[in-house]
SEVEXTOR-628266 format. One record per residue (C-alpha): residue number from 0; x, y, z. Coordinates in nm, 2 decimals, padded with zeros to 4 digits, always signed. Layout:
# residues N
<site nr="NUM" east="X" north="Y" up="Z"/>
...
This chain:
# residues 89
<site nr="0" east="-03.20" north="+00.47" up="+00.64"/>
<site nr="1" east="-03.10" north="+00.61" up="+00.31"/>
<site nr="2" east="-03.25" north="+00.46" up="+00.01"/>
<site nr="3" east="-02.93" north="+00.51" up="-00.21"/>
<site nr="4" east="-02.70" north="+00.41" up="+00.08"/>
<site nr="5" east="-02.93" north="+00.11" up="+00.14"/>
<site nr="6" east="-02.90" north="-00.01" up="-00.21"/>
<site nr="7" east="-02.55" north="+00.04" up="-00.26"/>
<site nr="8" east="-02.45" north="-00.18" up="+00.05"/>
<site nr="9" east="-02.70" north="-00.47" up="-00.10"/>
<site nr="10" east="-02.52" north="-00.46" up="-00.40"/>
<site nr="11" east="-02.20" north="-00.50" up="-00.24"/>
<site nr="12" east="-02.30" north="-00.77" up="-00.02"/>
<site nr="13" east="-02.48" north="-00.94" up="-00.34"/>
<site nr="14" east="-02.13" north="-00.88" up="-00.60"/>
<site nr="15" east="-01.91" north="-01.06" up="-00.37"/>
<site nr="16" east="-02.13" north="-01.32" up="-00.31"/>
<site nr="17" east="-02.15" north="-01.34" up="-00.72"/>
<site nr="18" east="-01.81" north="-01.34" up="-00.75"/>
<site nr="19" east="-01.78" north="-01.60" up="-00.50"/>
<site nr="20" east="-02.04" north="-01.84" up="-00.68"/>
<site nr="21" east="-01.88" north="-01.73" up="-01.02"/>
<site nr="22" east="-01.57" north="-01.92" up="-00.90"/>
<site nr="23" east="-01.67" north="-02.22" up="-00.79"/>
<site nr="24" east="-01.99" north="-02.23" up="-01.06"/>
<site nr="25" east="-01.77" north="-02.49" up="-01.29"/>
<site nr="26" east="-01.81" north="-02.75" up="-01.05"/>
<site nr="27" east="-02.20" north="-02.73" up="-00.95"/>
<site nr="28" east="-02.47" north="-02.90" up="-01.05"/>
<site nr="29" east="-02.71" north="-02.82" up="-01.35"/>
<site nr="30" east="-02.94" north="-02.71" up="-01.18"/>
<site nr="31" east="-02.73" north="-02.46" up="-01.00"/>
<site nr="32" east="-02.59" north="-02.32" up="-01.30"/>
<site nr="33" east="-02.97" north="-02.31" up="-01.46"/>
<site nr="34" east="-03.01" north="-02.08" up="-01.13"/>
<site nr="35" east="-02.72" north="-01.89" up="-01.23"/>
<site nr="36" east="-02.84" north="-01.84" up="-01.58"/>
<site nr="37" east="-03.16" north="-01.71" up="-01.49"/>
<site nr="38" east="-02.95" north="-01.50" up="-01.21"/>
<site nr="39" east="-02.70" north="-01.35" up="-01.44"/>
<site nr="40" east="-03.01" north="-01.24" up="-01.59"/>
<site nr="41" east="-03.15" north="-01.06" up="-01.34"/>
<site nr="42" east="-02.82" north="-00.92" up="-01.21"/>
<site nr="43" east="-02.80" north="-00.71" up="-01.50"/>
<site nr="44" east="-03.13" north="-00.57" up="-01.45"/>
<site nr="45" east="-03.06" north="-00.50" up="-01.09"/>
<site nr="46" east="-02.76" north="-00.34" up="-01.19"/>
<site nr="47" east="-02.98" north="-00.10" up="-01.45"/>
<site nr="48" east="-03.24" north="+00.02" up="-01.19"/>
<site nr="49" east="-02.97" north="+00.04" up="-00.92"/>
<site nr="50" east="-02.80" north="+00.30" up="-01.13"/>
<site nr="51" east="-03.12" north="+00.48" up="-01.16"/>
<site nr="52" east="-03.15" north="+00.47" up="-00.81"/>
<site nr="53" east="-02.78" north="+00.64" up="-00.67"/>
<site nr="54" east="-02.81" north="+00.86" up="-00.95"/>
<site nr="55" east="-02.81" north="+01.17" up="-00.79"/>
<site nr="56" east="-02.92" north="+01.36" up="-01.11"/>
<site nr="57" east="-03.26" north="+01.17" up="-01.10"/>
<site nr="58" east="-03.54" north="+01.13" up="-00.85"/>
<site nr="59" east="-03.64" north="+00.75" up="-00.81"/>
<site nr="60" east="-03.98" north="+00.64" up="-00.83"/>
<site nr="61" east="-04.12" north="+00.47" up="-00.53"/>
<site nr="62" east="-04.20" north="+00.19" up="-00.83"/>
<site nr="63" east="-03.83" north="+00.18" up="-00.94"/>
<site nr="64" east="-03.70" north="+00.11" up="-00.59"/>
<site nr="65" east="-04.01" north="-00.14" up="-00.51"/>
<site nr="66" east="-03.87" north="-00.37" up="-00.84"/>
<site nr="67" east="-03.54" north="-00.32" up="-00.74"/>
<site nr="68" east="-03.56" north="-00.46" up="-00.38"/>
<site nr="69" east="-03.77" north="-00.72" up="-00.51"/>
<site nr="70" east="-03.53" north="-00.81" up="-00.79"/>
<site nr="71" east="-03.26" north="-00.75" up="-00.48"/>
<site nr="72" east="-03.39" north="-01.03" up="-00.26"/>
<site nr="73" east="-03.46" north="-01.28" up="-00.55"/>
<site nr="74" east="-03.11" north="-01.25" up="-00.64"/>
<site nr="75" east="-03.01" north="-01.30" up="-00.23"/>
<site nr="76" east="-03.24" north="-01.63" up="-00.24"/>
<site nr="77" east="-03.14" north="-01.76" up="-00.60"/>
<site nr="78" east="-02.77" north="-01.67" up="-00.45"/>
<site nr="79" east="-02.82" north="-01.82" up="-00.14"/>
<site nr="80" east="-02.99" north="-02.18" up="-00.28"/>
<site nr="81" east="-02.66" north="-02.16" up="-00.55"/>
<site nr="82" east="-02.42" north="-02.14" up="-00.25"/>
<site nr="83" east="-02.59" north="-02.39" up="-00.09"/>
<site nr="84" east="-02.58" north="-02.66" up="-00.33"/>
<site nr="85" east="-02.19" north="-02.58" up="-00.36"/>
<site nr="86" east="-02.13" north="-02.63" up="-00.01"/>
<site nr="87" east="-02.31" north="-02.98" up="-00.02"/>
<site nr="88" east="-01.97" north="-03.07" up="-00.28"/>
């Protein structure tokens, strides 16, 4: 599968689901929104190196998409816990 292709679709898939979590964030706990603080965090820097990555003007380094997948699925399992504690209200 294509890299760029690959990437975009996970950030899709991970901005609704932080939209989602954004909405009903008022009501969790505090340790969900701690998880969402520390998330928001590393949103933005999956949001950088994903726009390194689908730039087609540059070539991404097989470093730059090894962070980014791994800042991808620690955002999917921070996401994940956060939804699951919502759903428990």
């Amino acid at each position: 599968m294509d890299f760029k292709k690959e990437f975009e679709e996970a950030a899709e898939v991970l901005k609704r689901q932080r939209d989602e979590i954004e909405v009903q964030i008022h009501l969790a706990s505090m340790d969900a929104k701690e998880d969402w603080q520390k998330a928001e965090s590393n949103w933005g820097e999956f949001v950088d190196a994903l726009g390194e990555i689908t730039d087609d003007t540059k070539e991404a380094s097989d470093e730059v998409l090894k962070a980014t997948k791994i800042i991808g699925d620690e955002l999917k399992e921070t996401y994940n816990r956060i939804s699951h504690r919502l759903s428990r209200k």
